[in-house]
SEBANU-101178 format. One line per field, with one value per residue (C-alpha): residue number from 1; y, z, x. Coordinates in steps of 0.25 Angstrom, whole numbers. Layout:
SEBANU-101178
n	(NUM_...)
yy	(Y_...)
zz	(Z_...)
xx	(X_...)
//
This chain:
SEBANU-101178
n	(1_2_3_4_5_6_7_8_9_10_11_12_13_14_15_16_17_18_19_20_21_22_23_24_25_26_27_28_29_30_31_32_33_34_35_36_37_38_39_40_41_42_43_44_45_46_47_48_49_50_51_52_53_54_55_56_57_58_59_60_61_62_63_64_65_66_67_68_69_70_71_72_73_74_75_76_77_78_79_80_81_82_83_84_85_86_87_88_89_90_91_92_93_94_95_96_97_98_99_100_101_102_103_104_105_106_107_108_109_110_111_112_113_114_115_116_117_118_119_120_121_122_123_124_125_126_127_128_129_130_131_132_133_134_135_136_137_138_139_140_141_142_143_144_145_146_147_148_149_150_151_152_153_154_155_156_157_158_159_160_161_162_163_164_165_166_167_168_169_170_171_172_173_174_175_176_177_178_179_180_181_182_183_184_185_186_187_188_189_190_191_192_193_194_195_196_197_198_199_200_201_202_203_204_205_206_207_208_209_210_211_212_213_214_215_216_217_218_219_220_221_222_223_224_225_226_227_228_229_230_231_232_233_234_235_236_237_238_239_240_241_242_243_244_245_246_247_248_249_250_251_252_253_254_255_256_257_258_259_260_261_262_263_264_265_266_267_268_269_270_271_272_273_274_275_276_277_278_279_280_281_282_283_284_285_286_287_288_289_290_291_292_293_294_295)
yy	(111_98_93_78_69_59_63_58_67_79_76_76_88_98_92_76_76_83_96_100_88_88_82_69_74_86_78_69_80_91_77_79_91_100_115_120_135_141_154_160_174_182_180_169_167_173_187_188_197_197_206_194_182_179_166_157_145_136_122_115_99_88_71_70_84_99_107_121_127_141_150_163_167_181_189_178_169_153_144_129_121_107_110_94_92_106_102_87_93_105_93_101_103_117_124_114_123_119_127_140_152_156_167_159_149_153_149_135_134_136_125_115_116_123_133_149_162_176_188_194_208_202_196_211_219_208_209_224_226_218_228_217_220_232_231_234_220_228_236_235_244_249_251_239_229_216_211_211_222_217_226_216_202_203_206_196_186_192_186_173_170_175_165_156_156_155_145_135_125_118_106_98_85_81_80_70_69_83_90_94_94_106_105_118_115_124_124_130_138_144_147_153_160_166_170_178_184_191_194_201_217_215_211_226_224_211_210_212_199_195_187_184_172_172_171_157_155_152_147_136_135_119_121_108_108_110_106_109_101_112_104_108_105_109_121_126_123_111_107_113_100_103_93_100_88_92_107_97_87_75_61_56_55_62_73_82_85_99_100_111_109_120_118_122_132_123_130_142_146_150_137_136_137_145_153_169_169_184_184_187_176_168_174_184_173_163_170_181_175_170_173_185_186_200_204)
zz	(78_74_67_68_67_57_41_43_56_47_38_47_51_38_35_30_18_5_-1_14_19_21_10_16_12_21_31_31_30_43_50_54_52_59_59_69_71_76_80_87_95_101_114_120_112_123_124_108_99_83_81_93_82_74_66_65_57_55_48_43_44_36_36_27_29_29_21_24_32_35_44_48_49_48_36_30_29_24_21_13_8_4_-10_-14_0_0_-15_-9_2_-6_-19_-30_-36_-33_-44_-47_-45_-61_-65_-58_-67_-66_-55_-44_-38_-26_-26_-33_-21_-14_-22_-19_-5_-1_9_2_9_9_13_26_22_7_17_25_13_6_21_20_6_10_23_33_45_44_52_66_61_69_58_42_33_36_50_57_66_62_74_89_98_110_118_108_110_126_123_116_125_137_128_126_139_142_136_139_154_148_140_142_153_156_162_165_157_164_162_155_152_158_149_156_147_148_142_139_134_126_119_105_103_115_116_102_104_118_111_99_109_116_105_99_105_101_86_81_87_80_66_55_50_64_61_72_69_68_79_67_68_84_84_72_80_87_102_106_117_113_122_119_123_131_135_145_144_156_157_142_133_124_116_112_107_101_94_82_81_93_84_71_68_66_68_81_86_76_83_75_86_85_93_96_101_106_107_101_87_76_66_61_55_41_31_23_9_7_-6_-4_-12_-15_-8_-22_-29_-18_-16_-5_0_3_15_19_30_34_48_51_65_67_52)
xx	(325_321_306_305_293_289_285_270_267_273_264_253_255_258_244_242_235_235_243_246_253_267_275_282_298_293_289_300_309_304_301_317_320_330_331_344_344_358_361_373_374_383_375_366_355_345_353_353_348_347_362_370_368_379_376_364_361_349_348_337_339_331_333_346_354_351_341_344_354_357_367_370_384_391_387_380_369_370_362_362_349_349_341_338_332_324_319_314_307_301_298_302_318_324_333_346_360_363_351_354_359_376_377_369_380_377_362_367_374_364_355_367_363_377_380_377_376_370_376_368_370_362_352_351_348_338_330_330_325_314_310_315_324_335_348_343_332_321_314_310_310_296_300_292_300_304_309_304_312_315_303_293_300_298_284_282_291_282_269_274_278_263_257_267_264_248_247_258_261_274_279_290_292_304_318_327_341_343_332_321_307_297_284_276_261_252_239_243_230_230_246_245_232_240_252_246_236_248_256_245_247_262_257_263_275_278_286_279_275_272_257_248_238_223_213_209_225_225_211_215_230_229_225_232_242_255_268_283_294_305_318_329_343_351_340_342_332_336_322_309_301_286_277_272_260_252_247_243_231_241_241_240_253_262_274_282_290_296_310_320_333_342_357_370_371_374_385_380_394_396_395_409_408_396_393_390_376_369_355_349_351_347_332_332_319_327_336_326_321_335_337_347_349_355_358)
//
């Protein structure tokens, strides 16, 4: 997935003026960024449930190299974070590998921007202490779902197809060099507005956590038109394009053309070299949301 468009149009848009604006190494930095999402299954990807993925892998990319990288492969999890670039976007120094304690080589690796990993089993038993999935990933500790069982998904599929065939006109924008464009229009508002209005009777059987917004939230949403970019290769989904300008107050003609490309798995094997860290002694915060698949 890639975010490009130039740093004063980001700026624009995460506010212009004063302590809201976007500071300018941000701007510059998301204005090409890359984020790759991999995943590999035992079947294809529309047959799949959570237990047929074996491995996946995502990587964030900025101007000049990688800032964070991370995999999932066999019975663990690794990842890698360019420290000096994170530190120059975030404009304050994080701790220098020479100034942590002896015992924690693992975290300097870490800090060095090196390749380290995390037992999943460590990663299982920090999520359960919490309350989070058990092994079946369908209920908590408290006995409430975490997940959507497969009666709820199609409900919920059936609600957006709904207002889908509502709300949202398409049309043909023509082929070129063998992709054919589809272009599906919207008002946002009213699209939102829709959706929420018929997800609303399946609000109990939703994830915890699950928010729904305001009747203010969807009266305050942009009630422009929206349209989305669909491109077809050979009949397979290629490209989803979206121009995130069109839902802000920018300037006149700034884009910050959202694009997702869909194509072949990047590697998501296990990195060589990696150092075995314990999830403790790097905060159990920073890989808790870690996507598991089916573990």
């Amino acid at each position: 997935m890639g975010l490009e468009a130039k740093p004063d149009a980001l700026l624009d848009l995460a506010g212009g003026q004063g302590d809201e604006a976007m500071p300018p190494t941000v701007a510059k930095a998301l204005a090409g960024a890359h984020l790759t999402f991999s995943v590999r299954s035992k079947k294809p990807l529309s047959d799949s449930g959570e237990k047929d993925l074996v491995g996946m892998g995502m990587k964030l990319s900025v101007p000049g190299g990688t800032l964070a990288e991370y995999r999932l492969a066999g019975d663990f999890v690794y990842f890698r974070l360019d420290m000096q670039k994170s530190s120059e976007l975030m404009g304050f120094p994080l701790p220098s590998p020479k100034d942590l304690p002896k015992g924690e080589e693992g975290l300097a690796k870490a800090l060095e921007g090196e390749w380290v990993k995390v037992d999943v089993t460590d990663l299982k038993k920090n999520a359960s202490g919490k309350g989070s999935s058990d092994s079946t990933g369908s209920r908590d500790s408290t006995g409430s779902k975490d997940s959507l069982d497969e009666k709820t998904q199609r409900k919920v599929l059936k609600a957006l197809r709904g207002v889908i065939a509502d709300d949202v006109t398409l049309r043909s924008a023509g082929t070129e060099n063998g992709t054919e464009h589809i272009v599906a229009k919207a008002s946002f508002r009213e699209l939102l507005t829709d959706l929420f209005d018929k997800l609303g009777p399946l609000k109990d059987e939703l994830p915890p956590g699950a928010g729904f917004p305001t009747a203010k939230d969807l009266k305050d949403a942009p009630a422009k038109k929206v349209a989305v970019d669909f491109s077809l290769t050979n009949g397979t989904l290629s490209k989803v394009s979206f121009d995130l300008a069109t839902l802000a107050d920018g300037k006149k003609g700034a884009k910050v053309p959202l694009v997702v490309k869909f194509g072949k798995a990047g590697d998501i094997g296990a990195p060589s070299g990696a150092t075995e860290v314990p999830l403790g002694e790097l905060g159990g915060p920073l890989l808790s949301g870690a996507p598991m698949g089916g573990f």
